[in-house]
C-alpha positions in Angstrom: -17.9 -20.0 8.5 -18.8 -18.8 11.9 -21.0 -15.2 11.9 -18.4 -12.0 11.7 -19.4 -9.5 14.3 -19.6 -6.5 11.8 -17.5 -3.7 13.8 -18.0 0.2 13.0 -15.1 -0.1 10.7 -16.6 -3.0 8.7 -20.0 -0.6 8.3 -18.4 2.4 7.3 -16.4 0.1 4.2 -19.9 -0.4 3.1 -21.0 2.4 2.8 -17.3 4.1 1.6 -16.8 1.0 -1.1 -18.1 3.1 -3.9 -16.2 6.2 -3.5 -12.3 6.5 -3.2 -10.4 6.4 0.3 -9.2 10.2 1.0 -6.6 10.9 3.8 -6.7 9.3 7.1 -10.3 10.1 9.3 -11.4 12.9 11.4 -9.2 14.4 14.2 -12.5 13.6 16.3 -12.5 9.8 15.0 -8.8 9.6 15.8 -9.1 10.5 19.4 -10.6 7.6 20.1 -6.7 6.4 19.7 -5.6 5.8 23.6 -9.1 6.0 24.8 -11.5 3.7 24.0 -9.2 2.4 22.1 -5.6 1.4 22.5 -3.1 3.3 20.4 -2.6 1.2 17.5 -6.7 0.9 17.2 -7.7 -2.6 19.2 -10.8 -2.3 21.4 -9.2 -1.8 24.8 -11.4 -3.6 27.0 -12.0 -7.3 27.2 -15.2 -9.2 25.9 -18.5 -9.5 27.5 -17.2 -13.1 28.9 -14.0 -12.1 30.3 -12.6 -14.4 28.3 -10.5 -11.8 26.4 -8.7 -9.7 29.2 -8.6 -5.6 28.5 -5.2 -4.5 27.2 -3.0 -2.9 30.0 -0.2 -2.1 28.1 0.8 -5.4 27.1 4.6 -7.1 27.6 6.3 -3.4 27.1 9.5 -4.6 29.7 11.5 -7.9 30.3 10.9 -9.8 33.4 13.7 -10.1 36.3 15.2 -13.4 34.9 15.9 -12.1 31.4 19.7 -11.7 30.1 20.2 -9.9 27.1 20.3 -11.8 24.1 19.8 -15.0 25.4 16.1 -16.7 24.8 12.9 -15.3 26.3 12.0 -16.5 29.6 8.0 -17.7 29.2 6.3 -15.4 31.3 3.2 -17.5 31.0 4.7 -20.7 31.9 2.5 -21.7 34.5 -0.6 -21.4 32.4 -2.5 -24.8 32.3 -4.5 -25.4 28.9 -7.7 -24.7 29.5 -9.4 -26.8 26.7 -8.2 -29.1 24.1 -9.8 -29.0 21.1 -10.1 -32.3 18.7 -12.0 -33.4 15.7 -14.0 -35.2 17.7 -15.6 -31.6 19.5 -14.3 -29.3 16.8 -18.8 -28.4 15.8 -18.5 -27.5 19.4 -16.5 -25.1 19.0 -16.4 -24.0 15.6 -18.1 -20.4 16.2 -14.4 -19.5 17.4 -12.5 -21.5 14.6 -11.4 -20.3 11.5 -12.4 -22.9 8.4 -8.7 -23.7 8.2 -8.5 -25.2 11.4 -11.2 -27.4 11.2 -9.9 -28.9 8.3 -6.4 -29.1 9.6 -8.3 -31.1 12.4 -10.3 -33.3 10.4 -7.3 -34.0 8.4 -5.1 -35.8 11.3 -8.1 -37.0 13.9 -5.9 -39.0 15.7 -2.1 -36.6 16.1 -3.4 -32.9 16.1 -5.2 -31.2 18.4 -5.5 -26.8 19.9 -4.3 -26.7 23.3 -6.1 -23.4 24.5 -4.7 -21.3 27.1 -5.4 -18.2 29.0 -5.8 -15.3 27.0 -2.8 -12.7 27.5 -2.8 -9.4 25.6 1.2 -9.1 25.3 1.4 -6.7 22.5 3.5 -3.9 23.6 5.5 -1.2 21.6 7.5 1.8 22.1 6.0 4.6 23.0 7.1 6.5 19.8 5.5 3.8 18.0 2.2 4.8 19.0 2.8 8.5 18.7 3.4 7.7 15.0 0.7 5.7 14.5 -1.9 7.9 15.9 -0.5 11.0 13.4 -0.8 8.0 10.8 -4.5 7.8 11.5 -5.9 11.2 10.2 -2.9 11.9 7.6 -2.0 8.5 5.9 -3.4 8.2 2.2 -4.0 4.9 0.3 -2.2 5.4 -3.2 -4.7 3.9 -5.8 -7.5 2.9 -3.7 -4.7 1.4 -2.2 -3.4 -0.9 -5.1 0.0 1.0 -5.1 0.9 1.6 -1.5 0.4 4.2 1.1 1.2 8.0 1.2 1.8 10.2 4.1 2.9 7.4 6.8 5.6 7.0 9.1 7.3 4.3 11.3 3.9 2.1 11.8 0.6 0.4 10.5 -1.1 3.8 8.1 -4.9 3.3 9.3 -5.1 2.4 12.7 -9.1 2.9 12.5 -9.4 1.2 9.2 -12.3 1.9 6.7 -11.5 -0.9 3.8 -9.8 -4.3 3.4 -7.2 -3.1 1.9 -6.2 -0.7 4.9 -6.4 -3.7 6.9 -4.0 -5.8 4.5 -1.3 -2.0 4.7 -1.6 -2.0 8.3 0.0 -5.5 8.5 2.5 -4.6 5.7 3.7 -1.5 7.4 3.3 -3.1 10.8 6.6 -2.1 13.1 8.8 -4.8 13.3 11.9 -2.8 14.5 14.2 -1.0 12.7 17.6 -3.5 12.5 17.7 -7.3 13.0 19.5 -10.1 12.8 18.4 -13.5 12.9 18.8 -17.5 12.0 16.1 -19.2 10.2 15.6 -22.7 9.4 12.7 -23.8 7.0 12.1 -27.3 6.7 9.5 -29.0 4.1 7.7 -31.9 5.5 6.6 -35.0 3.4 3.9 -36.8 3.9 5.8 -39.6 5.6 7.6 -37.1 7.9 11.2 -36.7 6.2 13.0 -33.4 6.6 16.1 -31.8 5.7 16.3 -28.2 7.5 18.3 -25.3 5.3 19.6 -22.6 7.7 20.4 -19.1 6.6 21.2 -16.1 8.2 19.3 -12.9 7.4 20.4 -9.1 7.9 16.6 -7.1 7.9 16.9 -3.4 7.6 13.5 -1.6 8.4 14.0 2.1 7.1 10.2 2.6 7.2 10.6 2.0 11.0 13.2 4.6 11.8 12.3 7.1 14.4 14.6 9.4 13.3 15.3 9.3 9.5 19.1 7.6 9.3 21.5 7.5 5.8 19.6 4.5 4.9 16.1 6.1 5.3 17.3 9.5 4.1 18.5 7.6 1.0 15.8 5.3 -0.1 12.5 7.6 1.4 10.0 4.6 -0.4 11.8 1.8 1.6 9.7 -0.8 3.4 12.1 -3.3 4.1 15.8 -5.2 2.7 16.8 -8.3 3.4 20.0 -10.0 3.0 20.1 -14.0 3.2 23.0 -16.3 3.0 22.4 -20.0 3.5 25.1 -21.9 5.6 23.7 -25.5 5.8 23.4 -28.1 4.4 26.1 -27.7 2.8 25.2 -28.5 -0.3 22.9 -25.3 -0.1 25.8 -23.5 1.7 27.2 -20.3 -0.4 24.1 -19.1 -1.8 22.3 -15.8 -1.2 19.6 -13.2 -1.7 18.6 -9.8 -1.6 15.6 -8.2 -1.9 14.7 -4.6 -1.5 10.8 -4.0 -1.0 9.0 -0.3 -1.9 6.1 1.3 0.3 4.6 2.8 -3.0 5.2 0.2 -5.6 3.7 2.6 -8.4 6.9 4.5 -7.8 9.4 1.8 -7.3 9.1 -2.1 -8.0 10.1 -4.4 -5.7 13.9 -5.3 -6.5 15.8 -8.8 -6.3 19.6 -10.5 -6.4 20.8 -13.9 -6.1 24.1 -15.2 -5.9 24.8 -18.6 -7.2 28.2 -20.5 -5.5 28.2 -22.3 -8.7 28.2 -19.2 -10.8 30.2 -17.5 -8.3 28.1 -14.0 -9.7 25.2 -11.7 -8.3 22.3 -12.0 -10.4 19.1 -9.5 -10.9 15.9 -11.8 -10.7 13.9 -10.7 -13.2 10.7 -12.1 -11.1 10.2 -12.4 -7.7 7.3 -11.6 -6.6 2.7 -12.5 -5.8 2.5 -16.3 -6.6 6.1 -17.2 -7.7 7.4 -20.2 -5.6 9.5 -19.6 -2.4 13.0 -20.2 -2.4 13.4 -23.5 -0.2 9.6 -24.0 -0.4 9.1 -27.0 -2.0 6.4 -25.0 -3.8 4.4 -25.2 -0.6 4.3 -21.9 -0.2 4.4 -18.5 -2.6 7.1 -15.4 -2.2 3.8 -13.1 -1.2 2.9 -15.7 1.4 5.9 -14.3 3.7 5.3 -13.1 6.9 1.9 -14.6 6.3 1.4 -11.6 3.5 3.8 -9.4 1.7 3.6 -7.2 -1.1 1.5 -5.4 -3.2 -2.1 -6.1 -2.7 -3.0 -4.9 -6.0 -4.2 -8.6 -7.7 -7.2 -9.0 -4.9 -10.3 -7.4 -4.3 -10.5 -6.8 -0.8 -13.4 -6.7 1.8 -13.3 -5.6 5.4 -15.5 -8.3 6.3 -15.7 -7.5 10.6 -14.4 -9.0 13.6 -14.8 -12.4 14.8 -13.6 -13.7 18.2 -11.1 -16.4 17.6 -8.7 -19.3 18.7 -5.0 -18.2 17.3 -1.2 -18.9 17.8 -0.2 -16.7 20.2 2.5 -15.9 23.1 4.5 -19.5 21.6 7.4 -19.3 24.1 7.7 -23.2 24.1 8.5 -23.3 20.3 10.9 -20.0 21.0 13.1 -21.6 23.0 16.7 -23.0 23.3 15.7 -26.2 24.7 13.8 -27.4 21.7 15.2 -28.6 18.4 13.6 -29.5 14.8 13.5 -32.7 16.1 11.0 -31.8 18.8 9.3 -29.7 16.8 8.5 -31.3 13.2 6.2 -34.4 13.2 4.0 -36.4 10.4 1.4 -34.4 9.4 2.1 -30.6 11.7 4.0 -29.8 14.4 3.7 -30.8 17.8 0.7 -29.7 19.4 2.2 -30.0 22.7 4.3 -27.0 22.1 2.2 -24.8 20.2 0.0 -22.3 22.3 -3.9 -21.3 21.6 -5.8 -18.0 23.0 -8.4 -16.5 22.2 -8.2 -13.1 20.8 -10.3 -10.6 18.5 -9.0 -10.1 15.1 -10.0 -8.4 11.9 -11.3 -10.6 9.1 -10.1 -9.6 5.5 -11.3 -11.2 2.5 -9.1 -10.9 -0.9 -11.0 -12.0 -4.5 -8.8 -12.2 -7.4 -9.7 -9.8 -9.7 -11.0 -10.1 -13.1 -7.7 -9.8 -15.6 -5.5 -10.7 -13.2 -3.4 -14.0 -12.9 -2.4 -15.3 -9.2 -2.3 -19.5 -7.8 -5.4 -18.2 -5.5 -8.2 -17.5 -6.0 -9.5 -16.2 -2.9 -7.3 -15.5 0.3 -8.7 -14.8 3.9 -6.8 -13.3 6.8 -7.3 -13.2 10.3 -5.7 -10.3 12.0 -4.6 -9.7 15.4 -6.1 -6.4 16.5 -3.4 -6.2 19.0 -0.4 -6.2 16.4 -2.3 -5.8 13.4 -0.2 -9.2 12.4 -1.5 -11.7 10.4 -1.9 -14.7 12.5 -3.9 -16.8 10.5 -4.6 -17.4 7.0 -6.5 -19.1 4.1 -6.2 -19.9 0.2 -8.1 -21.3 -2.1 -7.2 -23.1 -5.2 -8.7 -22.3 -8.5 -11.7 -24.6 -8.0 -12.9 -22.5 -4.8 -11.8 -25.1 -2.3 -9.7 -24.8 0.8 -5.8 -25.3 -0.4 -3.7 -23.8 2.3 -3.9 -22.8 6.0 -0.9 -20.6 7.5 -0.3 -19.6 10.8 2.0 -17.3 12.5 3.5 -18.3 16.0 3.8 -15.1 17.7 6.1 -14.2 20.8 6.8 -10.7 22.0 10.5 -9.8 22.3 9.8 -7.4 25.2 13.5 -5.8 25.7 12.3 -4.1 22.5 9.1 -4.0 22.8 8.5 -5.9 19.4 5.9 -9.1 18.5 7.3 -10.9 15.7 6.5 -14.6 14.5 9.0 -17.1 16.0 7.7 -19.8 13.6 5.4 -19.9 10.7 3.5 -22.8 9.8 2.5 -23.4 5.9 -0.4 -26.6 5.4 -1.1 -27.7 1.9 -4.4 -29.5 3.1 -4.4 -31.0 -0.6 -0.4 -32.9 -0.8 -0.9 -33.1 2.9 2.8 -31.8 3.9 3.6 -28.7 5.7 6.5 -26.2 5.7 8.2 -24.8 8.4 10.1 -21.3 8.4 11.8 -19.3 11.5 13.8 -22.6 13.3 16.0 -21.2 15.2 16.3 -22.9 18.4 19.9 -24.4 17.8 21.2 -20.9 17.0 20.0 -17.8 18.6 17.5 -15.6 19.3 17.0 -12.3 17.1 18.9 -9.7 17.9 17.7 -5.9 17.1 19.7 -2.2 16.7 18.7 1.2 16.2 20.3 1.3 12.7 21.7 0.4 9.2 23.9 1.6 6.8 22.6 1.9 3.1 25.7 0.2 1.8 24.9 -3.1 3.4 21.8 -3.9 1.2 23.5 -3.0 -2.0 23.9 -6.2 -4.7 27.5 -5.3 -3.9 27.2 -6.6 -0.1 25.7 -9.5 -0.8 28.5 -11.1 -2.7 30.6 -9.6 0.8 28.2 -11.0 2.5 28.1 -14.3 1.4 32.4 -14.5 1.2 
């Protein structure tokens, strides 16, 4: 691994890491917040090279040519890649890759290779957003040295100037990712010889956590992170089935709760487990239900280090894979997807470092993140297996929807270096692009509305 540029943050986890995290920091450490730095906590000016622009704001309104819920226009389409990357020069450049990529290069020499672009810093978010996050930074409280959620936090990420791993891994969980949406998403397991079958669902995401102003659904369920509501609707085999799942803030008050309904049983089920290492629906087993999103969850199996900042090459700004004009047939090939339509920049992130603790049970043994400082998204990550070694790199292909302002993945990539197959989740370019509202109703996320749902 490349040398980790250890940031303030990173320093003052060292020297915190034997007492217990108290409430948020100083109200003189927080006015840093929209100063030096940007109001969600990034370092607001570029790098020494100028190879990482300073944040202006980022992507906060849509450009002439947009319509309303058609797909995004790329507003970086004229960008020309401004170095390919390859096994063949990967040492070159290995200072700015994460371990996962050079193995994902060394595994297919000949098909895969980073097309790096110009660096844009797109992230943009509602004003409010930033207000929230800002009164997050010197009130929000880690329950359980953070094991069991977050107290005290509102709307967006809880530590904005984080002092610990595990503030890092919060910030991502409690990331705002809007407060409604719906959406299509196809996920697609690849074998080795490049065979695919693509099951599409539709999802209804409620984000009562994000709410600017508390609604019936907020008001109702006050420890709500997130619900979501699946129904698959091809092939149509699959077709008929469903899913619910309600996920906590503080899971020491609340568990995370789950429903399926079976069109063979024709009944809504309670899952009794659904949750850290248990396989994805759809998977294939490539991928684990707390490997959503990159990460979801509880954090509270890992041991986790704030381990610094690095300077690195990540998916970012994909507008070629969010687009109408592409299918799964242009996308999925042997081995990854195509590397002509994935996008490359170089942008700072956070690295996190999780250890599985002593006692505790979980398919990795050690997971590292890479996380945007922009977004505080995941856009990169890395388990191990059992025996230490490299299993699995995940990326997150990030776009910003900027008639919100939101940046959400519009793919996520799943490599099992070991089978040497790949999953694919977030396909959408045959249906439509996400659409987002202000609201939601608590009686559409009820075990109730999913059989509605799915009839």
């Amino acid at each position: 691994m490349a040398p980790i540029r250890r940031s303030a943050a990173a320093l003052a986890a060292a020297l915190l890491a034997a007492t217990p995290a108290g409430a948020g920091v100083s109200a003189e450490e927080a006015a840093r917040l929209g100063a030096e730095l940007t109001p969600l906590g990034a370092e607001r000016a570029g790098n020494a090279e100028g190879t990482i622009p300073a944040w202006d704001g980022g992507l906060a309104s849509p450009p002439a040519d947009y319509e309303p819920g058609t797909w995004h226009p790329d507003p970086f389409a004229e960008d020309e890649v401004r170095l390919r990357i390859t096994a063949a020069n990967a040492a070159e450049h290995a200072e700015r890759l994460s371990d996962g990529h050079r193995a994902l290069l060394a595994a297919h020499p000949e098909t895969w290779e980073m097309r790096v672009y110009p660096t844009h810093r797109s992230a943009a978010f509602p004003a409010w957003v930033y207000e929230a996050v800002v009164e997050n930074a010197t009130r929000a409280e880690p329950v359980l040295a953070g094991r069991g959620g977050v107290r005290e936090s509102r709307i967006g990420s809880p530590f904005p100037i984080p002092r610990s791993g595990v503030e890092v891994v919060w910030n991502h969980n409690l990331r705002w990712r809007g407060v409604r949406c719906q959406r299509a998403q196809g996920t697609a397991a690849v074998t080795r010889r490049g065979n695919y079958r693509v099951i599409l669902q539709l999802q209804e995401i409620g984000f009562p956590y994000g709410e600017r102003t508390p609604s019936e659904f907020g008001l109702k369920y006050p420890n709500m992170m997130l619900a979501v509501k699946t129904k698959t609707v091809a092939p149509e085999l699959e077709a008929g089935n469903g899913v619910l799942v309600l996920e906590p803030i503080d899971q020491t008050r609340s568990p995370r709760k789950a429903w399926t309904y079976s069109r063979s049983l024709r009944r809504v089920l309670r899952l009794p487990y659904f949750a850290y290492d248990f396989p994805a629906p759809d998977s294939d087993n490539l991928r684990t239900i707390d490997d959503a999103y990159l990460f979801n969850g509880s954090p509270d199996r890992f041991e986790w280090a704030l381990l610094g900042k690095r300077e690195l090459y990540v998916p970012y700004n994909a507008y070629r894979l969010h687009s109408g004009e592409v299918g799964a047939g242009d996308i999925l090939r042997t081995g990854h997807i195509d590397p002509a339509l994935a996008r490359y920049e170089l942008h700072r992130v956070w690295v996190v470092e999780g250890k599985l603790k002593p006692g505790q049970t979980h398919v990795y043994s050690r997971r590292v993140f890479y996380v945007d400082e922009d977004s505080w998204r995941i856009v990169v990550s890395e388990s191990y297996g059992a025996n230490g070694r490299l299993w699995r790199l995940a990326e997150g292909h990030l776009v910003s929807h900027y008639e919100v302002p939101v940046p959400l993945n519009t793919l996520e990539a799943f490599y099992d270096l070991s089978e040497r197959r790949y999953l694919v989740t977030g396909l959408d370019n045959d249906r439509s692009p996400p659409r987002f509202f202000d609201g939601a109703d608590p009686r559409e996320f009820s075990p109730n509305a999913l059989l509605y749902y799915i009839r």
